[in-house]
N, C-alpha and C positions, 0 to 999 in steps of 0.2 A: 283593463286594456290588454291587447291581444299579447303574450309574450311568445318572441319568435327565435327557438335554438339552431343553430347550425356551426360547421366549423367553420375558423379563420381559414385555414388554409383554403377550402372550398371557394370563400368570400371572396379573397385576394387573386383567387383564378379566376373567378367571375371578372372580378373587377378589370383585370389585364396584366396589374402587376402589383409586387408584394408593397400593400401599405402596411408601416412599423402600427403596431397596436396598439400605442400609445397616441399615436393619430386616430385612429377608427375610435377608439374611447373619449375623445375630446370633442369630436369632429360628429359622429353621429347623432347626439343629445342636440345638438345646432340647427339638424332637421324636421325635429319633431321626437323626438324618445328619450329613453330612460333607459342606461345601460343598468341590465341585471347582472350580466355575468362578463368581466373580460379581464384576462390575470394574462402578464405575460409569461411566455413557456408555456399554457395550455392554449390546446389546440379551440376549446371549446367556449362559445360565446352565445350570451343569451339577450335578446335587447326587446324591449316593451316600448309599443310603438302605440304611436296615439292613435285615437280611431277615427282621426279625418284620412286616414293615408290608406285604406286597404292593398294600394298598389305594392305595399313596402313589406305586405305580409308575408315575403318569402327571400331567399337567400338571393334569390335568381331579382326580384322587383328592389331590394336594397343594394345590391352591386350596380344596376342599374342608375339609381338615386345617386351613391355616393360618386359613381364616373362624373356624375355633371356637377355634383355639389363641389366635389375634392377640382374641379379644374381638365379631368383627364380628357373628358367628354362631355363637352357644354353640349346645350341646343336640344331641339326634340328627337328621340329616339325612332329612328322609324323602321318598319319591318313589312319586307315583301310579300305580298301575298296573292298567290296564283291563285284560278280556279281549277277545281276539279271535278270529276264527271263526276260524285255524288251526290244524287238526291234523296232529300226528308221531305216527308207526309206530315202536314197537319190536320187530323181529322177535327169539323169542328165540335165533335164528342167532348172536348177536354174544355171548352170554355167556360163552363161553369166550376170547375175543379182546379184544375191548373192552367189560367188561360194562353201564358206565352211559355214558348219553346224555342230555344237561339242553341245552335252547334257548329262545330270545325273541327279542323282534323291539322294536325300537327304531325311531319312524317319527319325521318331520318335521324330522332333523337335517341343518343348513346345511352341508357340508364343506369347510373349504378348505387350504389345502398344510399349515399346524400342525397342523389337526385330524387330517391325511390323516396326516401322521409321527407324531403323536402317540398314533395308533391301530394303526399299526405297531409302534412300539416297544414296547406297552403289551403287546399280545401276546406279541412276541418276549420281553422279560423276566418275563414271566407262564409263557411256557412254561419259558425255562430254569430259574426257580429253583422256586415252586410244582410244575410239570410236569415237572423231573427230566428237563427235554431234550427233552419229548414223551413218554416214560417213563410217567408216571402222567399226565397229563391233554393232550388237544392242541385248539386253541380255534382257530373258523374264522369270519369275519365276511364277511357275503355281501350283495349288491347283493339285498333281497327283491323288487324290481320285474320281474327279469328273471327268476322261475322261479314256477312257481304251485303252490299246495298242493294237496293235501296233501303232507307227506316222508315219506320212511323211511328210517331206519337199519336196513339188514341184509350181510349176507356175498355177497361174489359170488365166481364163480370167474374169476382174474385174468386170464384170457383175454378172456372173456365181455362185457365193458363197455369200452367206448372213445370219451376224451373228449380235451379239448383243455386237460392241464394249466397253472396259472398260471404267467407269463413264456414262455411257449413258441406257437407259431403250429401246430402237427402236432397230429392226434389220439394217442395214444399208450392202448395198453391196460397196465391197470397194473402187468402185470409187464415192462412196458417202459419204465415211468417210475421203475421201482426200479434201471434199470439204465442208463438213460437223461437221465433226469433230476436237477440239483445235488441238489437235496432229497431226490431220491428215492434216491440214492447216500446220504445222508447219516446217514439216518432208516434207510433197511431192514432194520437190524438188531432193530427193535421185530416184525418181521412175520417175523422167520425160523421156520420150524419152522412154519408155518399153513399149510393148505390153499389157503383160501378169505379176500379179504378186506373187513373193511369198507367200504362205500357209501354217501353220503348222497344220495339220488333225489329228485326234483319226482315230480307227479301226471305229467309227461312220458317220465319217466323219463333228466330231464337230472340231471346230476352237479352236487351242490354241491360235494361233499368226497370225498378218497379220506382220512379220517386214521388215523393221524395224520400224514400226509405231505401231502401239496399239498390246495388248490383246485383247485376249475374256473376258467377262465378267463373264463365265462360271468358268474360271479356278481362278478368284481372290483369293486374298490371305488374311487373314482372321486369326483372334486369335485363329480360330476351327479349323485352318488348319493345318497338322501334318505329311505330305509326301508332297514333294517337286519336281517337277520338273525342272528344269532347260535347256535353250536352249540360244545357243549365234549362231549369224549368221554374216556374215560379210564377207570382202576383203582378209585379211590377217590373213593365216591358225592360227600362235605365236600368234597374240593378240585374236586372238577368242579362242583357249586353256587358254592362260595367262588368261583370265577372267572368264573363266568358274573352273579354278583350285584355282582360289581369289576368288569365290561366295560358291563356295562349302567349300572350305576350312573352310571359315567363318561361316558358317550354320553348318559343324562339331565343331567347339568351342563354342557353344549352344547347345550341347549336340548331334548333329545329325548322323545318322550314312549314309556313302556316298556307293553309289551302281554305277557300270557301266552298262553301256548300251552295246545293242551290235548295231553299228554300218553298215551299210548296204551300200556300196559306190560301181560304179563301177566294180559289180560282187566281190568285195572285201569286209571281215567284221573286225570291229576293235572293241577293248572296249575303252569304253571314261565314264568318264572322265581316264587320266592314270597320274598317279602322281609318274612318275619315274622321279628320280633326275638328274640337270645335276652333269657331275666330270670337273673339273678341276685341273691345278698343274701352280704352279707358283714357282719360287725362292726368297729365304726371304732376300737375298741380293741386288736382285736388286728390290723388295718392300720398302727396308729399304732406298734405291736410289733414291724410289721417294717419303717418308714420310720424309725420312731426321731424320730417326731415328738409332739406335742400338738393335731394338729386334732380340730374338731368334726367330728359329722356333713355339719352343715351346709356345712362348708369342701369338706368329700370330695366333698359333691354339685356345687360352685361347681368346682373343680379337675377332675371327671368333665366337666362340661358343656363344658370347654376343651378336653377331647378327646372329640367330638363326639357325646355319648353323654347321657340323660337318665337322672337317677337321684331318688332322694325318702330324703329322711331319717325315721328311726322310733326315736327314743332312740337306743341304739347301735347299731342295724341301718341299712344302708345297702342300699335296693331299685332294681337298674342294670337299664336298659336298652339292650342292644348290637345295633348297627346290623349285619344280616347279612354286610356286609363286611369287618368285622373278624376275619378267621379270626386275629388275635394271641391273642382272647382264650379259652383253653379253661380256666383255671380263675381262681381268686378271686386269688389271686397274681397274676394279669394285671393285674389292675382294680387291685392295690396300687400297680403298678408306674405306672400310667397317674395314680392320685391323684399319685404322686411327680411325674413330666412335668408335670401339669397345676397344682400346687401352686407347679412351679419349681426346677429343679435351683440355682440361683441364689440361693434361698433355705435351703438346706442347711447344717449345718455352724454353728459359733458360736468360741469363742476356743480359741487351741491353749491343749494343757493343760500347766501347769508343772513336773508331774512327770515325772520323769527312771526308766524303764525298762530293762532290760537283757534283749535277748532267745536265747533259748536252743532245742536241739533238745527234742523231745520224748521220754519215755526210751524210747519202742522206738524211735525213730530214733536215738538214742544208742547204746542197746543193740547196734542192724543195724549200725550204722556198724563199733563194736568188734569185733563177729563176721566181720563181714567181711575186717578186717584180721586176724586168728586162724585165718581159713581158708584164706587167701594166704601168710600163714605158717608153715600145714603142705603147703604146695606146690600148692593148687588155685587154679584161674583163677576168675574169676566172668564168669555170663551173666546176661544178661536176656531173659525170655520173657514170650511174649503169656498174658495170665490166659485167654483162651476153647481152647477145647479139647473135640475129643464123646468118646461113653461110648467106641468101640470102642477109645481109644489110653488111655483113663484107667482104664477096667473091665476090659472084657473080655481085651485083651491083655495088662496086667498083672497083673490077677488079684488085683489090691488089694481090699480089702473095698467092697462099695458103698455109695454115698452118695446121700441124695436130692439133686440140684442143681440151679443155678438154671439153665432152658432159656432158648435165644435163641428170641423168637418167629419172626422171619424170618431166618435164617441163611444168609448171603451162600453159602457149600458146606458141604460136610458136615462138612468138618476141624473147622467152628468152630461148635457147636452148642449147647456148654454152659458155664459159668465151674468154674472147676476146683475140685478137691477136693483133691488132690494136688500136689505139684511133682516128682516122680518123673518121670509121662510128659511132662511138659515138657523136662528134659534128657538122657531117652534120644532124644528126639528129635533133640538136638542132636549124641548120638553117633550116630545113624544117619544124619545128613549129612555127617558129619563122618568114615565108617568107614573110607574113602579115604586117611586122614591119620597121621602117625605115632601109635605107643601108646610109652609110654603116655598118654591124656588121663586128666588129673583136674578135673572142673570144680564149681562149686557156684550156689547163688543164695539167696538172699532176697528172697523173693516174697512177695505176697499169693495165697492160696486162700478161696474161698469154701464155709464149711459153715455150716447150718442158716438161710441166708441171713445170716450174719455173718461179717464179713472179719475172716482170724486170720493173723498172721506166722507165716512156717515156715522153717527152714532146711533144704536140702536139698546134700548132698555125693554124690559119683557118681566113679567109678572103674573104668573100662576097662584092659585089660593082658593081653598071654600067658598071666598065671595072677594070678590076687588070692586073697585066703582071707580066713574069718572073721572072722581073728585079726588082720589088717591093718585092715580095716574098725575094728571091734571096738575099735583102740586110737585110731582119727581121731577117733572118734565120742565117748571118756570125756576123749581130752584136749580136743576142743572143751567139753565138760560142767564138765572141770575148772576152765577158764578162765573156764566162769559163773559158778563158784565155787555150782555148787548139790548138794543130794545125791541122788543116784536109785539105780535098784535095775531091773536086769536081768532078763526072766524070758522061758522059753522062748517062741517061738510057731509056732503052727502056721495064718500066713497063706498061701498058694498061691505067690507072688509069691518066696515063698526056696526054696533046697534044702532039702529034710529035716533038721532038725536042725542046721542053718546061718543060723539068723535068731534075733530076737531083739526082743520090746518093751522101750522105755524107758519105767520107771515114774516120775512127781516125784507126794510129796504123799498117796501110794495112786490115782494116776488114770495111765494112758497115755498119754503124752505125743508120743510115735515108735517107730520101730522104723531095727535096722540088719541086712545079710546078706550074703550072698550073693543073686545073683539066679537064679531057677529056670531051668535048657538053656531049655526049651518058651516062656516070658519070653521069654528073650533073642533067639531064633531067629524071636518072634514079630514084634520089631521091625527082623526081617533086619539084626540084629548076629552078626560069624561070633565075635567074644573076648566072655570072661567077664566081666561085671558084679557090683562089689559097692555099696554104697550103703547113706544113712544118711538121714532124713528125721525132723526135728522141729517141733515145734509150741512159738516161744517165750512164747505169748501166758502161760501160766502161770509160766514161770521167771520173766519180767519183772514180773508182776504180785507178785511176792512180796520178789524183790528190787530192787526200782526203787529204793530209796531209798540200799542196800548195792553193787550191781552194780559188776566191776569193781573 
């Protein structure tokens, strides 16, 4: 979690007026953090803020917090914002590289060495955690006196442009600051695989930005500096707003005053920055359902306004307004969580209770536990495996029946696309890593799968060897059955995944429960296993469901 230093004193002018720091040490933990550092007689305080709050990552967004938390200044914070006659170019060269670009301009702010770190830092933990390193978003703050609009963001070829990167005294073109430059070393991996890379231009066609990797040196920012530029570029449209409404926001509680731009996109124009609020509505009934409290509306709106946010009571409807810098808040469960903070963790809680408990497993956890120890001994090992898994190791290869399943939407590679349906191709997996190593292996698991988006327990056994048979399989599989003490009923099958006439579903109840076999050459070979596979795969969600109260 982000840890954010600045001075008390700095804080206490922020805030409006001196709070004793024995207050601030008690009082901030209450919003969300973790004091690291705060001794009284030093000036110096360090506090780790959780990572739902990026707004709080600076001296300027936590004096803000603490006005409405500590009482000084309830309600939503709001900040004027003029237009002004500058316009940005979106060339649409850059949609394939970095598709959004959001800026503003902050004029009239005083800077001096707090403000100057403080806006350092603010960035830099803006970028790691929101920005994923630079990853999805990367935000650039520039001296606006020393370059003239109009801007543009578009792609250059990196040869093409040569400027005089931040910290550095050389011109360098930018594929020489990728290779040349700390940052540029650092970051180039965001640009591998491109052509052509992003630029941000004056009407001069001086460099503000190469991002998401450096500045100009041109544009640094400086105690003399006293109009503000602002630009955030990045993947995702919310977090490049979100951070550009957190930078700005924060350069206005230093006195700054905020201007839009007018934006230029697709024959289309917008002003940015826009600090229009979200609304929401929730019910104070069912908030109270899930804090396990008895407030009124009323209360909810008095507890909301302490975390800086204006709301209105209507019966049991509760009508919030959220300041655009709160990217915590994306559903009504947010706002529960904030009535709680703002209610008082401290307030929580009432007499322990005098009854006396006894606590126990759950019976499929009871159930797993037993099966486990019944599989170990009939001589198998147990593993544990990842539940994601794609179609070609779960479908196609094994040739198991298909299932619809739940897709990952972004999926880190291809291996891990889907939540399983099976636990077969989970531990032939584990014998194709493993093909290297003495036979025979026997291993099993109890796992979760997911089918019809509903998580079901399954037991799965696996058997590698010079030669297995039916009939081996065949007796692992009833004396596990037997042990559940349930009755089933065997009948041929003809799934792909066995030999001919070497498989077999388990029935419980008149429904399908598993199946056990041999495994089919074409299978086997397809998991570049050279020995024969037999195997057994059940579904205990129905045995336990019948016997949970007998089992065992």
């Amino acid at each position: 979690m982000p840890v954010i230093s600045f001075k008390y004193s700095d804080l206490c002018s922020l805030i409006g007026q001196d709070v004793p720091m024995e207050t601030l040490a008690d009082r901030i933990p209450m919003i969300g953090a973790d004091i690291e550092h705060a001794e009284k007689g030093c000036d110096d305080m360090s506090v780790e803020f959780f990572p739902d709050r990026p707004d709080l990552y600076s001296v300027e967004g936590t004096a803000r917090g603490m006005r409405a938390f500590l009482g000084i200044e309830t309600g939503m914070k709001t900040y004027e914002i003029t237009k002004s006659d500058v316009d940005v170019y979106i060339d649409e060269s850059v949609k394939n590289v970095r598709p959004y670009f959001l800026c503003g301009i902050v004029r009239g702010v005083n800077i001096d060495d707090n403000m100057l770190k403080s806006i350092m830092e603010m960035q830099e933990k803006l970028h790691t955690t929101i920005g994923r390193k630079r990853k999805k978003l990367a935000i650039g703050i520039h001296d606006l006196d020393k370059v003239h609009a109009p801007f543009t963001y578009r792609l250059a070829e990196p040869h093409s442009i040569r400027f005089i990167p931040l910290a550095k005294t050389e011109e360098m073109d930018m594929e020489e600051i990728l290779t040349k430059h700390e940052k540029g070393r650092d970051y180039a991996h965001l640009l591998k695989g491109y052509k052509d890379y992003p630029i941000i231009l004056d009407k001069d066609n001086q460099v503000l930005s190469f991002p998401p990797i450096i500045n100009g040196s041109l544009t640094t920012v400086t105690t003399n500096t006293h109009n503000l530029f602002i630009d955030v570029t990045g993947f995702d449209r919310k977090a490049v707003k979100g951070a550009l409404d957190i930078v700005a926001s924060a350069l206005a509680e230093r006195g700054g005053k905020i201007e839009s731009v007018t934006m230029h996109e697709d024959g289309k124009t917008f002003q940015s920055p826009d600090f229009t609020p979200a609304e929401y509505t929730f019910s104070a009934a069912e908030c109270n359902k899930y804090l396990g409290t008895n407030l009124s509306s009323e209360d909810m709106t008095n507890a909301l306004a302490k975390m800086g946010m204006d709301s209105k009571a209507d019966g049991d409807s509760v009508h919030v307004t959220v300041p655009p810098f709160r990217l915590d808040i994306m559903h009504k469960v947010d706002l529960f969580e904030d009535v709680g903070i703002g209610y008082g963790f401290e307030n929580f809680g009432g007499k322990y209770a005098l009854s006396q408990t006894a606590g126990g497993l759950e019976p499929i956890n009871s159930f797993s536990e037993n099966i486990r120890d019944i599989m170990v001994g009939l001589g198998y090992m147990e593993v544990t495996t990842l539940t994601l898994i794609n179609d070609k190791d779960e479908f196609e290869t094994s040739k198991l029946p298909w299932m619809d399943n739940v897709r990952v939407l972004n999926p880190a590679t291809e291996d891990v696309t889907c939540l399983r349906s099976y636990l077969m191709p989970s531990l032939i997996n584990i014998l194709r890593h493993n093909k290297h190593r003495d036979l025979p292996q026997r291993i099993f698991e109890v796992g979760n799968v997911v089918r019809n988006n509903v998580t079901e327990v399954h037991l799965c056994a696996m058997e590698t060897a010079s030669k297995v048979s039916f009939t081996g399989i065949k007796s692992v599989t009833e004396a596990a059955l037997r042990e559940m003490g349930c009755e089933y009923e065997l009948k041929p099958t003809d799934i792909k995944t066995f030999i001919e006439g070497r498989g077999a579903e388990i029935y419980f109840k008149g429904k399908a429960i598993g199946m056990f076999g041999e495994m089919a050459i074409e299978v086997v070979t397809g998991y570049e296993i050279t020995h024969p596979i037999a195997f057994f795969e059940l579904d205990l969600g129905p045995i336990i469901a019948e016997n949970k109260d007998t089992m065992f």
